[in-house]
C-alpha positions in Angstrom: 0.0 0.0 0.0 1.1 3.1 -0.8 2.1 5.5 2.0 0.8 8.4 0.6 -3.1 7.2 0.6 -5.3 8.5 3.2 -5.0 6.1 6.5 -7.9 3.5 6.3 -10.2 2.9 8.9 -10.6 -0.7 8.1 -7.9 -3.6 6.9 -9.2 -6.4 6.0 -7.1 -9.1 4.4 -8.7 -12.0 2.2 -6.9 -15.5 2.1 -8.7 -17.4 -0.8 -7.7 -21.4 -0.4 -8.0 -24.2 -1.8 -10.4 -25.8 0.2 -11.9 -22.8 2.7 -11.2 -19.0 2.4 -10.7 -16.9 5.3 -11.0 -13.4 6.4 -9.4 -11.5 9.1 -10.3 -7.8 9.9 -8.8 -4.8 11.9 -10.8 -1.9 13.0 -8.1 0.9 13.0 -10.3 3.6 13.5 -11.2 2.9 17.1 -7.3 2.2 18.1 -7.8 -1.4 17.4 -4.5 -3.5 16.7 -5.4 -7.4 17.3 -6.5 -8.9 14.0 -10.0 -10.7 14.5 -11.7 -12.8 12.6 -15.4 -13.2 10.2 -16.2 -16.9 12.2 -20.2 -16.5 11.4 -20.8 -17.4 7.6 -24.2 -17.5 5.6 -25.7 -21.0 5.7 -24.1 -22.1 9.0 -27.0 -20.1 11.4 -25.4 -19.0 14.4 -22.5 -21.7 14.5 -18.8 -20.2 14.7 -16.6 -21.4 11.5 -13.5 -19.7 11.2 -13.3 -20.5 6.9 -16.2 -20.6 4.6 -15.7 -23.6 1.9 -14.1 -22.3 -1.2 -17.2 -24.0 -3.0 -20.1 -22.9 -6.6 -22.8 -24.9 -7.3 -24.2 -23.6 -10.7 -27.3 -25.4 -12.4 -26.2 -27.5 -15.3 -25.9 -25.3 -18.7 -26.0 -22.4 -16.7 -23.3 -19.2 -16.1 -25.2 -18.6 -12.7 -24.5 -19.9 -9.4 -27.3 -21.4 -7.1 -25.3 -21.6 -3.7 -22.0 -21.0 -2.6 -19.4 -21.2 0.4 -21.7 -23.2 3.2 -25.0 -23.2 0.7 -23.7 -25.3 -1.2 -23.6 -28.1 1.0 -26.6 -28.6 1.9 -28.4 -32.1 0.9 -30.7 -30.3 -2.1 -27.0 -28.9 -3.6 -25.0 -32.1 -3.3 -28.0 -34.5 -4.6 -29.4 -32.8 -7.4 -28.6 -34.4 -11.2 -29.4 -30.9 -12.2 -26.7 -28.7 -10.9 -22.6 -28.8 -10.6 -20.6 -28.1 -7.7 -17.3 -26.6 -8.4 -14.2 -26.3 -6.1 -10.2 -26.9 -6.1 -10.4 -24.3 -8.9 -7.8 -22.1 -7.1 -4.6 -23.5 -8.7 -5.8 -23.4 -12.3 -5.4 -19.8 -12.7 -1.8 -20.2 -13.4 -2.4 -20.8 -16.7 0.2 -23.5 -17.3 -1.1 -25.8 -14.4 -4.7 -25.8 -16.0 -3.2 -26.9 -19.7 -1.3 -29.0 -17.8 -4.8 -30.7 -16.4 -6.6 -30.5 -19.2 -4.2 -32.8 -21.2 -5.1 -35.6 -18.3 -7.7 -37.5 -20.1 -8.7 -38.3 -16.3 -9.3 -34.4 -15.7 -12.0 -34.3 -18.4 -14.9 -32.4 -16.9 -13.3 -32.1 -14.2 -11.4 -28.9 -14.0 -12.6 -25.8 -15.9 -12.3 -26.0 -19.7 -10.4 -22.7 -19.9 -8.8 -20.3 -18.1 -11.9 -17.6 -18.9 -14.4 -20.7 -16.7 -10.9 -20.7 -14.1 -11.7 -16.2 -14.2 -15.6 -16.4 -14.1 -15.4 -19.2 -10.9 -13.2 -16.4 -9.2 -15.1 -13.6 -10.0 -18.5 -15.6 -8.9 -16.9 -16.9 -5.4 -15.5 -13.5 -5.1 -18.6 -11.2 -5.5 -20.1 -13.6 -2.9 -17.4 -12.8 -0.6 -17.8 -9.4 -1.3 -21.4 -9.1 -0.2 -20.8 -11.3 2.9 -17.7 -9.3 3.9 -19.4 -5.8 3.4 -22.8 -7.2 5.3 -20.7 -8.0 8.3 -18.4 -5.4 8.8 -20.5 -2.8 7.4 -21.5 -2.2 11.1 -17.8 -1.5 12.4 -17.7 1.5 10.9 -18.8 5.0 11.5 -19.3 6.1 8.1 -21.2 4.7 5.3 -19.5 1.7 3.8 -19.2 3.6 0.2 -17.4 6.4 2.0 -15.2 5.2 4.2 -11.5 4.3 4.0 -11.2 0.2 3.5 -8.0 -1.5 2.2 -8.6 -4.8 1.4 -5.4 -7.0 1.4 -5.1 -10.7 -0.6 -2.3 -13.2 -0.1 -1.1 -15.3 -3.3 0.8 -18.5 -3.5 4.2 -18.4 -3.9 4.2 -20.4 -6.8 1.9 -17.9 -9.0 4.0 -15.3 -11.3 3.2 -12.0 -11.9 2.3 -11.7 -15.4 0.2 -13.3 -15.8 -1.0 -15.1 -13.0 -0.9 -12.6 -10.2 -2.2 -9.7 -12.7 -4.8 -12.0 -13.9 -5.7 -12.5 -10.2 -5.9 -8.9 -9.8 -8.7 -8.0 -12.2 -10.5 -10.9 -11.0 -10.3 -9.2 -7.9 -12.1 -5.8 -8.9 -14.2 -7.5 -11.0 -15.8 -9.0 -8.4 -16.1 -5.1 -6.6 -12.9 -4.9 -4.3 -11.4 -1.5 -4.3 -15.3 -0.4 -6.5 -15.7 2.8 -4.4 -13.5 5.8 -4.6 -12.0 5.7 -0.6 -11.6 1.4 -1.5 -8.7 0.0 -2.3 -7.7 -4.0 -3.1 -4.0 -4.9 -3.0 -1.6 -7.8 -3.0 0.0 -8.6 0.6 2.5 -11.2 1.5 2.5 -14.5 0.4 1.2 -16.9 2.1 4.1 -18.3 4.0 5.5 -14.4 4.7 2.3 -13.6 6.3 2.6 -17.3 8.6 5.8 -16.1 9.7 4.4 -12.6 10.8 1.4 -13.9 12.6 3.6 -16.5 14.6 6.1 -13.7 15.2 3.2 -11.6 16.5 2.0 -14.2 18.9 5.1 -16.6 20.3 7.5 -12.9 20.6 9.5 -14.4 23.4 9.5 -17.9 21.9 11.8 -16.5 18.8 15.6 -14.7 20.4 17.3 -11.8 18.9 18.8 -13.6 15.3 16.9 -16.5 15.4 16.8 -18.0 11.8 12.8 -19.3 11.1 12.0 -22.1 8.6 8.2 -21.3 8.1 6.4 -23.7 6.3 2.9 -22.9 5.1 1.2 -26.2 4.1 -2.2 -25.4 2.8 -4.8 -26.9 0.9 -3.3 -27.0 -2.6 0.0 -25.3 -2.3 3.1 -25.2 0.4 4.9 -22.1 0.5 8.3 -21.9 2.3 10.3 -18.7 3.9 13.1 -18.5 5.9 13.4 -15.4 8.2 15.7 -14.0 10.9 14.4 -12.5 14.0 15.2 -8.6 14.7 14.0 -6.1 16.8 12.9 -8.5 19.9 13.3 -5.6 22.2 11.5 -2.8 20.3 8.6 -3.9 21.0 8.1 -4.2 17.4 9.0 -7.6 16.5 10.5 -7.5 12.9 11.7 -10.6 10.3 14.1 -10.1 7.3 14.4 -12.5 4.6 17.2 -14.5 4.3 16.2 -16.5 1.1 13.8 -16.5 -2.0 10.7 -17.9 -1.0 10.3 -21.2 -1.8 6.7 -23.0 -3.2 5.5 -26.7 -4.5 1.9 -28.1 -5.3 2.1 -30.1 -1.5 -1.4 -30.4 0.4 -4.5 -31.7 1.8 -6.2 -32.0 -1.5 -4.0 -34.3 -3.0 -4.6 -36.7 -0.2 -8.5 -35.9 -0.8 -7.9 -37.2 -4.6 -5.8 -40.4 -3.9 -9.0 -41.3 -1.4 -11.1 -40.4 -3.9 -9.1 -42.9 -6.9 -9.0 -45.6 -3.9 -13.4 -45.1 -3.9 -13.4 -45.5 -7.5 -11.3 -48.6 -7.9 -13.4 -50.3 -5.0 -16.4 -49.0 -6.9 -15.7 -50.3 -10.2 -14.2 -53.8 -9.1 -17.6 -54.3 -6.3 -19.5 -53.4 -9.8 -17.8 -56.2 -11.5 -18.5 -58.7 -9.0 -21.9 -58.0 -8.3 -23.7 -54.7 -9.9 -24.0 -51.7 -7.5 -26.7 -50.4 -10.0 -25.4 -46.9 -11.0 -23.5 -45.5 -14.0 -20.1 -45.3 -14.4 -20.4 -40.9 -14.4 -22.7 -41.6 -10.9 -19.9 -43.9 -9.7 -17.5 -40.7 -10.4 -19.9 -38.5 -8.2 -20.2 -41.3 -5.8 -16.5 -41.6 -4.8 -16.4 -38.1 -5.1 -18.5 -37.5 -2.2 -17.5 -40.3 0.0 -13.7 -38.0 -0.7 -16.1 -34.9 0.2 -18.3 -36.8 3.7 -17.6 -35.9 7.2 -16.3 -39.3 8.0 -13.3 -39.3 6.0 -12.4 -35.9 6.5 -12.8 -36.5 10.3 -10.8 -39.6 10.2 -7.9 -37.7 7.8 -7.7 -34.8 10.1 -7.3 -36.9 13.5 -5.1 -39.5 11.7 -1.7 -39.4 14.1 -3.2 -38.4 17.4 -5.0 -39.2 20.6 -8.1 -39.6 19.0 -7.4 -41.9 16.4 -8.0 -44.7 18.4 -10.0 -47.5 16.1 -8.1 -49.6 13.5 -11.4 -49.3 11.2 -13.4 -46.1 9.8 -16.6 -46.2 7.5 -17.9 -44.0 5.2 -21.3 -44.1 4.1 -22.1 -44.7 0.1 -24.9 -41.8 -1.1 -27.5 -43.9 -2.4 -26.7 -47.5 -2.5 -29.3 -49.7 -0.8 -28.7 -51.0 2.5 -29.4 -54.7 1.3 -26.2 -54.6 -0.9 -23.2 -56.5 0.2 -19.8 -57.2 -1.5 -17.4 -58.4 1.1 -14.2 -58.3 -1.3 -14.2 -54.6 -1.2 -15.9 -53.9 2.0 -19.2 -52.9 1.6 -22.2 -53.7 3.8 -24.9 -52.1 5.7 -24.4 -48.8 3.0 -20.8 -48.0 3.7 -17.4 -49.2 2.7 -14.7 -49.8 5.4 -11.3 -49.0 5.0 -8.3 -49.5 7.7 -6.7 -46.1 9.1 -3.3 -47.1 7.8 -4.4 -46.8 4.1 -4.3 -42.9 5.0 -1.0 -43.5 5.6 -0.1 -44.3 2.1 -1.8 -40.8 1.3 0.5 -38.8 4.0 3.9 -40.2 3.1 3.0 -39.2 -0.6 3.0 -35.5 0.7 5.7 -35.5 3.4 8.4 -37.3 1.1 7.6 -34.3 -1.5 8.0 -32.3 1.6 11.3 -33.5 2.9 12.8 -32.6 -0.7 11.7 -29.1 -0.5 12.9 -28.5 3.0 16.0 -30.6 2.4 16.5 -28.5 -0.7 16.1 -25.4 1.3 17.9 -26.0 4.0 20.7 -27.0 1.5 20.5 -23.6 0.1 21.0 -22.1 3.7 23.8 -24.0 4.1 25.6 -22.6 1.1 24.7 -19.1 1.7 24.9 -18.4 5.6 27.1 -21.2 6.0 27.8 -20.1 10.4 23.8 -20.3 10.9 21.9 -22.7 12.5 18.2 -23.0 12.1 16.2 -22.7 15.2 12.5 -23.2 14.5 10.6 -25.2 11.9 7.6 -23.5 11.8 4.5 -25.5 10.6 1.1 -23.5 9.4 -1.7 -24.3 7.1 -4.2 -27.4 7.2 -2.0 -30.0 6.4 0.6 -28.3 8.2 -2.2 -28.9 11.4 -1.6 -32.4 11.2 -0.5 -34.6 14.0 0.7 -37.1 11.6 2.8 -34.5 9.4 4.4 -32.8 12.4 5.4 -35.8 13.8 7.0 -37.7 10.8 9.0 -34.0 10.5 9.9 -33.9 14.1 11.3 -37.3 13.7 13.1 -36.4 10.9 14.9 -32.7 11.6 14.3 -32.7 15.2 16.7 -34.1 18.5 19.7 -33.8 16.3 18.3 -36.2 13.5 18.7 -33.8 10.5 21.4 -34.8 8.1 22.2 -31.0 8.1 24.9 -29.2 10.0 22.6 -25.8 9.6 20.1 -28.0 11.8 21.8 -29.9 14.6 19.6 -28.0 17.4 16.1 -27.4 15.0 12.5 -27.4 17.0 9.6 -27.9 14.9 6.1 -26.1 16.7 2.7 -25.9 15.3 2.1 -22.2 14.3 -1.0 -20.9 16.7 -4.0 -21.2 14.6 -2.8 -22.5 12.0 -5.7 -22.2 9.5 -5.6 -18.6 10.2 -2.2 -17.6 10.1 -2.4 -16.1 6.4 -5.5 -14.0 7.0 -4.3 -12.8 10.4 -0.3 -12.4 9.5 -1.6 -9.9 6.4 -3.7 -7.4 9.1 -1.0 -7.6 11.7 1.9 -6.7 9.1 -0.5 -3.9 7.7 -1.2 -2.2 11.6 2.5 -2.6 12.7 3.1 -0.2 9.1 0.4 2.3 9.8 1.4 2.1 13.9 5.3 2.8 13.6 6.5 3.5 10.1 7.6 -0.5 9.8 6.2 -3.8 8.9 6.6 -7.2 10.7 8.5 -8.3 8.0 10.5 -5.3 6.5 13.4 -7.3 4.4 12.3 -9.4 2.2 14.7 -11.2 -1.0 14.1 -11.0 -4.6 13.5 -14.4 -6.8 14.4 -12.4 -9.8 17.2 -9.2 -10.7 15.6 -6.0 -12.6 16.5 -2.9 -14.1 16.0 -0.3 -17.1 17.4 0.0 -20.3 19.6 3.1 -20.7 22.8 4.3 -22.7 25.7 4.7 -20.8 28.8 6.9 -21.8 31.7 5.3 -23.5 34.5 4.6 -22.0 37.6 3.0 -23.5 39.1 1.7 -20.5 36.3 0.0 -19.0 37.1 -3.8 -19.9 33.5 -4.1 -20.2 33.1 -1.8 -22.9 35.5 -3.8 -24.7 34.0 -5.3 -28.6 31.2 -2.2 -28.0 29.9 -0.3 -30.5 29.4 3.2 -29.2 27.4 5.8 -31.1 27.4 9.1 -30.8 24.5 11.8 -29.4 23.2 13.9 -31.6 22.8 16.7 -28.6 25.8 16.6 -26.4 28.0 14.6 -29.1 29.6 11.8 -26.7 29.6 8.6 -27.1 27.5 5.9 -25.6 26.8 2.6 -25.5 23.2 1.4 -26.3 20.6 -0.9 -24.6 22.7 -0.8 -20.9 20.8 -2.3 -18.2 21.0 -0.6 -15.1 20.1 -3.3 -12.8 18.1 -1.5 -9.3 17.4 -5.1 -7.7 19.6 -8.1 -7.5 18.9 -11.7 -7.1 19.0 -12.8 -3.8 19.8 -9.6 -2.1 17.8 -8.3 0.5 15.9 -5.0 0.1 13.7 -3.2 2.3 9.9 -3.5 1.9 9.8 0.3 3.6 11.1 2.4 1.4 10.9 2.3 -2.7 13.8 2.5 -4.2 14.7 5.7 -6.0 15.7 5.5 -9.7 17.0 9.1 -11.1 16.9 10.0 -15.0 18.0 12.6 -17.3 16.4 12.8 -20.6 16.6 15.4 -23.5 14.0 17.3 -24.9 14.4 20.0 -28.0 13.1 23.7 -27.0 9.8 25.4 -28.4 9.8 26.6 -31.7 7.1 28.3 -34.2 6.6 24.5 -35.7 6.7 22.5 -32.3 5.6 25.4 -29.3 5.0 22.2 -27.3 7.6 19.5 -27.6 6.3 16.5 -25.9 7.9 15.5 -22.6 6.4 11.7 -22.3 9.7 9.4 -22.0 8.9 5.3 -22.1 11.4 3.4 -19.9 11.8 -0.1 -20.5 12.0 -2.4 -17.1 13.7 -5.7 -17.5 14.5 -8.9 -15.4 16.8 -11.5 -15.6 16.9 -15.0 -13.9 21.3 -15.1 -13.7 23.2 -15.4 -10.8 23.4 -11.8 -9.5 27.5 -12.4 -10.6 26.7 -12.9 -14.0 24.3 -9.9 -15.0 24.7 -8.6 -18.3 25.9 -5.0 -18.9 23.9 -4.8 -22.4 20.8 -6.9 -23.1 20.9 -9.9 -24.3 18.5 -13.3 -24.5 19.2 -14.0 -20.8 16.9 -11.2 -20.0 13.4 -10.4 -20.8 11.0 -7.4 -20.7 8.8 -7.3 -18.0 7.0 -4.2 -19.2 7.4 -0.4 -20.4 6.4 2.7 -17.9 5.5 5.9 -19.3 6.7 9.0 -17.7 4.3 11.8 -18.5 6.1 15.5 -17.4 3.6 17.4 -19.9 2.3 19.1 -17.0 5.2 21.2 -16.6 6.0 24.0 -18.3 9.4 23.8 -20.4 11.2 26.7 -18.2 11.6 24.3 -15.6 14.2 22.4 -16.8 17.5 23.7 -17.6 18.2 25.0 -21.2 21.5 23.5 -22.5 23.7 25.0 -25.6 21.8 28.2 -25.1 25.1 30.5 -25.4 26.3 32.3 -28.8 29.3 30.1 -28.5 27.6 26.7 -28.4 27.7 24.9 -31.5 25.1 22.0 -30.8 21.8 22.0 -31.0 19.8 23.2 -28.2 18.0 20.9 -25.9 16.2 20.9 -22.3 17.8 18.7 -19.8 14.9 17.1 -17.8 16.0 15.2 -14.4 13.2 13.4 -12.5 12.6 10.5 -10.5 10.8 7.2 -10.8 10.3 5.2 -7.2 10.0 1.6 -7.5 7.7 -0.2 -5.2 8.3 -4.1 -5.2 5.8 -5.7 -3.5 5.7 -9.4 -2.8 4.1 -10.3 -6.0 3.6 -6.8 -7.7 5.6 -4.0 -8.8 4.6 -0.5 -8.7 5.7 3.1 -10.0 5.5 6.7 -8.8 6.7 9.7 -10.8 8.3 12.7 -9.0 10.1 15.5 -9.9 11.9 18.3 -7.6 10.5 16.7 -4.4 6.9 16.4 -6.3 4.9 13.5 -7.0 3.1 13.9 -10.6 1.9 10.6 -11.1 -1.0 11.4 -7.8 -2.6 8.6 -6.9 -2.6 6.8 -9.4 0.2 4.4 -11.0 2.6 5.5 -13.3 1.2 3.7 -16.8 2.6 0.5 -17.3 2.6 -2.5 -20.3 3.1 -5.6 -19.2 4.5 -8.6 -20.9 5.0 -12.5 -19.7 7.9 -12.9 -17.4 9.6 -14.9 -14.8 9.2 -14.8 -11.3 8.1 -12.4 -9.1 9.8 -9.6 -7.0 10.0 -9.8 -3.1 11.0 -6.6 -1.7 11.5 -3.1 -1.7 15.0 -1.2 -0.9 15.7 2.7 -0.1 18.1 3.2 -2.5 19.3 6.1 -5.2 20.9 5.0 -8.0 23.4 7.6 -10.3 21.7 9.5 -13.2 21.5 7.5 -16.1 20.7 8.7 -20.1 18.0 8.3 -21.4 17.1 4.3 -22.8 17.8 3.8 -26.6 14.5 4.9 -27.8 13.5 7.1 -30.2 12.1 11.0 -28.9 8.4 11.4 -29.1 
């Protein structure tokens, strides 16, 4: 968020899951600082649910939802031949992951046909969200809601990129009427691991020392996000984390257990069918196992699987609408429900926690190389899987009591983040209010995935050894040489930049004077932003095919008149032509999935409030941070004057 916006009254920060999506509030306007919680959802009455299901049901041939979130479980929903339920969408708006479905001949009419169904399942679940949110906070405030000041924060995964996927997520977002009225804004926040970190910072303060390093690991419905984080600022009474790595992310979660259950059903299904007919189709046979996946008594049994309460070598789950007469002991069946052993969930765990074990063995590899003196103190698990008895203790066994073939880990403790389920929703608010309380967020270093900068010219020189092999060419208006297509590289890989405080990019451009034929020469100067995936040791000077164009920002200084900026080769004895010399800045604002611009010039912001324009184009990862930091002048990049 931008500090020069008015201060909101409310925050409210939206995680949108897999499985549930949760939303977690802070009324700032009365001097409020603890995040709470929206625990009451339509469709549940007066019972308190933290997450509302992240569920459509749309009739059959029909654009137009008849339920969602808690509505659309209810019996009439689930039974019906007429309608659809949709859910696990969230992943499939990374663009690549759905084509990567779709060409599953086991996905067909499964997952959404396109990535415009993936956009209009968002925008549905999201103007539902919308409508709840603003009918139960609309009371919290002293103004109407259209009036007052509201930021309204989102987490992404770390896995989703930022063109398209994040940007894509974005106008989803205001589609569905965040950020609609004037004093409203919707922004992106923290990832989903960052914003773990922060909320366990917030709560366990004296659990974490002064330089602590934190292995948070966010293990959600569909996606696990890591982060690893030192500990600053214990005694400010402002608890703050820096970045030590690139986040980390992996398709790990609950859901993938949910569809190995659910392949288990159907293979039962089909062979019981073989041996004596069950009487239903084979596409009711697919709904069948996909509610049995769905039921209460699986999902009870896979959430207390590894603790006290799993205490019966047996659980049932009841088949929807096969009669109670039918038997088929080979598979399990009697009385209406099939019986499977506990262990068989098992099989479904380790599938996750060895994918697990590579990332955080990977990880904690790529500690060991960079800070190879620290030790890791906490393991820090959060999310719905991460909740898991089961999970936490197959990871205390293995990087726990000295077990971890790692030096970086000889004295690691893995704990259960408080409220884990919540932690995203909560972490977002709680950065945001630290920010608007003192000046600083929770988590004010972060580190970049990717290295950017702009395209310039830089002036020759002959005794730069990496000028060597150039061809420089010459300016028409000063007459020195340059070289053309520089990158001037504002953000490094890997470094750590402060989220605080943009980073401040000065440029000089030239601009011909007024005459009879042109009174008003246009002062609109395009600046091309690039990004590179190299090791920050082998940058390019020049641009080349290991870099790409992230996107063009336009510069607009037509506002001010031409006497502001300095006249060059104005004297008699000045050969050249004459030319204004315009200086101004751009500040950079890297946010963890996002990237924003402001304009100023001499200590004043042009671009207002709103962004400085900018084209995108398909690029690699995403940036993580922001840094205060000026860079020298540069010339202006090798494009032709408008």
């Amino acid at each position: 968020m931008s500090d020069n916006a008015p201060r909101p009254e409310l925050v409210i920060a939206i995680d949108f899951g897999m499985t549930c999506t949760g939303v977690a509030f802070c009324n700032v306007s009365t001097g409020e600082e603890r995040p709470r919680c929206i625990n009451k959802w339509p469709g549940r009455g007066g019972a308190v649910v933290d997450k509302v299901p992240t569920v459509l049901v749309y009739p059959k041939n029909s654009n137009v939802p008849s339920s969602w979130g808690f509505f659309s479980e209810h019996p009439a929903e689930q039974m019906s031949e007429g309608k659809e339920c949709k859910e696990w969408f969230k992943t499939y708006l990374d663009e690549e992951r759905l084509q990567m479905a779709l060409r599953d001949p086991g996905n067909l009419g499964i997952c959404p046909a396109s990535i415009q169904e993936v956009e209009r399942l968002y925008c549905d679940f999201l103007r539902y969200l919308y409508q709840t949110i603003q009918k139960k906070l609309q009371g919290e405030l002293a103004n109407r809601w259209e009036d007052a000041h509201i930021e309204f924060i989102f987490s992404v995964p770390t896995t989703w990129k930022p063109v398209p996927t994040v940007e894509r997520f974005r106008s989803t977002i205001q589609r569905a009427g965040f950020g609609s009225h004037p004093n409203h804004r919707a922004d992106i926040g923290l990832t989903e691991a960052e914003a773990a970190a922060v909320h366990t910072a917030r709560e366990f303060p004296r659990l974490f020392k002064e330089r602590d390093v934190l292995l948070v690991c966010d293990v959600g419905g569909g996606t696990t996000d890591l982060s690893v984080l030192r500990v600053t600022n214990t005694t400010g009474g402002s608890l703050s984390l820096q970045q030590m790595d690139v986040v980390q992310g992996a398709t790990i979660g609950s859901v993938q257990l949910d569809t190995a259950f659910d392949t288990c059903v159907r293979q039962r299904l089909d062979m019981a069918n073989q041996i004596t007919p069950i009487g239903f189709r084979p596409q009711e046979l697919d709904d069948i196992a996909w509610k049995m996946a769905k039921g209460r008594e699986y999902q009870n049994a896979k959430c207390e699987y590894g603790s006290s309460d799993d205490d019966t070598e047996y659980f049932t789950v009841a088949i929807p609408g096969l009669r109670p007469d039918y038997v088929n002991v080979n598979v399990g069946i009697s009385n209406g429900e099939m019986m499977f052993r506990r262990d068989e969930i098992r099989s479904y765990f380790d599938a996750q926690i060895a994918k697990l074990y590579e990332l955080l063995d990977r990880q904690l590899t790529r500690i060991q190389q960079k800070f190879p003196e620290e030790q890791v103190a906490h393991l820090v698990l959060s999310g719905g899987l991460g909740n898991s008895a089961y999970v936490y203790r197959r990871l205390q066994d293995r990087y726990s009591f000295g077990n971890a073939p790692f030096q970086n880990a000889r004295a690691l403790q893995v704990k259960v983040a408080p409220e884990p389920q919540l932690v995203v929703c909560k972490g977002i608010v709680a950065d945001r209010v630290q920010k608007l309380k003192t000046g600083t967020s929770v988590l004010n270093w972060r580190c970049c995935r990717a290295s950017y900068g702009t395209l310039a010219k830089v002036a020759f020189n002959p005794q730069n050894p990496e000028h060597f092999g150039r061809s420089p060419v010459k300016d028409t208006f000063d007459g020195k040489l340059y070289i053309l297509e520089c990158i001037s590289w504002f953000i490094k890989e890997g470094e750590p930049v402060s989220i605080d405080h943009p980073i401040i990019k000065k440029f000089t451009r030239k601009c011909p004077p007024a005459s009879q034929y042109n009174p008003d020469p246009p002062r609109v100067f395009q600046t091309d932003i690039v990004t590179s995936n190299l090791d920050k040791e082998l940058l390019p000077l020049v641009m080349n095919s290991s870099c790409s164009k992230l996107c063009d920002i336009s510069s607009d200084l037509s506002s001010l008149p031409l006497t502001m900026f300095k006249l060059k080769n104005r004297h008699w004895w000045n050969k050249r032509a004459k030319y204004h010399r315009i200086e101004y800045v751009i500040k950079v604002a890297l946010g963890a999935a996002d990237i924003r611009f402001e304009l100023w010039h001499d200590g004043q912001k042009l671009s207002k409030d709103n962004p400085i324009k900018v084209e995108w184009f398909t690029a690699e990862p995403p940036p993580q941070g922001f840094q205060q930091n000026t860079f020298n002048a540069w010339q202006e990049p090798t494009l032709k004057m408008t």
